[in-house]
C-alpha positions as CSV (number, residue, x, y, z in Angstrom):
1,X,0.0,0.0,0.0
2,X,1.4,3.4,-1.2
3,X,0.3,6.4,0.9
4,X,0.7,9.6,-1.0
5,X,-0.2,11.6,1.4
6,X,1.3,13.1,4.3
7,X,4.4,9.8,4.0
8,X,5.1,9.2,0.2
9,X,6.1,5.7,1.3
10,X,5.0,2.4,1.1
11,X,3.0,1.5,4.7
12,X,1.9,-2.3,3.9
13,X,0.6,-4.5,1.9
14,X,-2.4,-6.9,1.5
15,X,-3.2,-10.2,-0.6
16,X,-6.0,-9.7,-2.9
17,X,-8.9,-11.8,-3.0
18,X,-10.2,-11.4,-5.8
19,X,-11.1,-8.1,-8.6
20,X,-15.1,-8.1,-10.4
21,X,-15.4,-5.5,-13.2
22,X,-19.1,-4.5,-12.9
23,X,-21.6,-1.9,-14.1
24,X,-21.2,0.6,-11.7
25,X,-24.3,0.3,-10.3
26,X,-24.0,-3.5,-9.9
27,X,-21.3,-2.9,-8.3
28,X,-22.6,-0.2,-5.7
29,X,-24.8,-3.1,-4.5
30,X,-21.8,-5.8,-4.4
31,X,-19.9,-3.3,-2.3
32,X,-22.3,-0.8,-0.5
33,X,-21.7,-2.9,2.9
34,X,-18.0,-3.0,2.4
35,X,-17.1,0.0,0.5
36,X,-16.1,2.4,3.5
37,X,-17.8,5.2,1.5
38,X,-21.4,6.6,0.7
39,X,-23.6,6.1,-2.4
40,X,-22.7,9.9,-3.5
41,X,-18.8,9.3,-2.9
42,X,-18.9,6.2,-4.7
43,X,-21.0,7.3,-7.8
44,X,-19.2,10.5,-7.8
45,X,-15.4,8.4,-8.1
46,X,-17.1,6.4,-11.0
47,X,-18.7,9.9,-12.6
48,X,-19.3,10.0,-16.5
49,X,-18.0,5.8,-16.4
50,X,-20.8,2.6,-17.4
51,X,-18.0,0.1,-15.9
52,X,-15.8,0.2,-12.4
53,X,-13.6,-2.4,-10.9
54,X,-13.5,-3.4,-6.9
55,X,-10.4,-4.9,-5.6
56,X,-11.1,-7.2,-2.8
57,X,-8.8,-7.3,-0.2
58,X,-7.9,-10.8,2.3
59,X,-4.7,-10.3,4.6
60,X,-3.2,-7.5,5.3
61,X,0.3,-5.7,7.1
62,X,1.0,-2.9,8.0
63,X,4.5,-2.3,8.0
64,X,6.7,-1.4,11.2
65,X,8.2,1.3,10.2
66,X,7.2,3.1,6.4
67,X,9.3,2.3,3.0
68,X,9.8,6.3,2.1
69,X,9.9,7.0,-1.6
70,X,13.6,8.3,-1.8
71,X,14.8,4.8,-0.2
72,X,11.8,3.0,-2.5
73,X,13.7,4.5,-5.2
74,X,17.8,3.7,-4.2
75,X,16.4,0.3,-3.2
76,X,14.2,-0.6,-6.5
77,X,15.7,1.5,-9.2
78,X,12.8,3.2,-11.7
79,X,10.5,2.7,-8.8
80,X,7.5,4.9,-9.2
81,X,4.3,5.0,-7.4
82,X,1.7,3.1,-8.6
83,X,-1.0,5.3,-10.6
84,X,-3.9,2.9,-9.3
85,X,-2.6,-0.7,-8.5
86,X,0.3,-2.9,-8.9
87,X,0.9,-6.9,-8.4
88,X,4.2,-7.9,-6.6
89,X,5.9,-10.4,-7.8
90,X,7.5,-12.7,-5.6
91,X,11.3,-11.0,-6.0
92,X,9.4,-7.3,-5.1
93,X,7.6,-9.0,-2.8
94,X,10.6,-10.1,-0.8
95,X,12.7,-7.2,-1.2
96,X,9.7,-4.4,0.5
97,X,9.3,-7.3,3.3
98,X,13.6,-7.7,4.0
99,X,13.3,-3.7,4.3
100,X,10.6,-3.4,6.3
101,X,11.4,-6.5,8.2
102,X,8.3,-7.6,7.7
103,X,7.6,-11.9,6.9
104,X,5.6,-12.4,3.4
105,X,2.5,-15.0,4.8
106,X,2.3,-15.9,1.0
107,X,3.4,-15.9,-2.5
108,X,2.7,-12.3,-4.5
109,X,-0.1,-12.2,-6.1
C-alpha cells in the first residue's frame, strides 16, 4: 500500500482476494456494505464511467516502520508509485518485506 499523502512511502501491503469489473451500479450493490464510502462518494469516483472495478482485499500488514519513496527508489531502481494498483511479484515482494522487516505469509499475487 502506497500512501501519497502526508508519508510518500510504502505503509503495507495486502493479498487480494479477488477483482469483479461490474456496471457501476452492480457494483454499488456488491460493495455498498463494504465500501467504506457513501452512495454519493462512490457514484461521484465512478462519474461519466458505465463500468468500475472493486479490488477485494484478504490479509493485510502494515509495515513497522514506512518504505519512504527516496529509499523506494535507491532500493528498486525506476521505482515509481503506482498510478492505481500494482501486483508484486514474488522478487518485489521479498525485497519491501527484508526492508521493512516484515515476513511475506504468501506468494505475491
Amino acid at each position: 500500500m502506497y500512501e501519497t499523502v502526508p508519508t510518500k512511502a510504502v505503509v503495507g501491503l495486502f493479498v487480494v482476494e479477488g477483482v469483479e469489473r461490474r456496471p457501476v451500479k452492480q457494483l454499488w450493490r456488491k460493495v455498498r456494505d463494504i465500501s467504506g464510502v457513501t452512495r454519493t462518494e462512490f457514484l461521484d469516483y465512478f462519474d461519466g464511467l458505465t463500468e468500475g472495478v472493486a479490488i477485494f482485499t484478504g490479509e493485510t500488514e502494515r509495515f513497522s516502520r514506512p518504505l519512504h519513496l527516496a529509499e523506494l527508489r535507491a532500493l528498486w531502481p525506476g521505482f515509481h508509485p503506482p498510478q492505481g494498483f500494482r501486483y508484486l511479484d514474488d522478487e518485489a515482494l521479498r525485497l519491501l518485506c527484508s526492508v521493512s522487516k516484515s515476513t511475506p505469509r504468501r506468494k505475491a499475487a
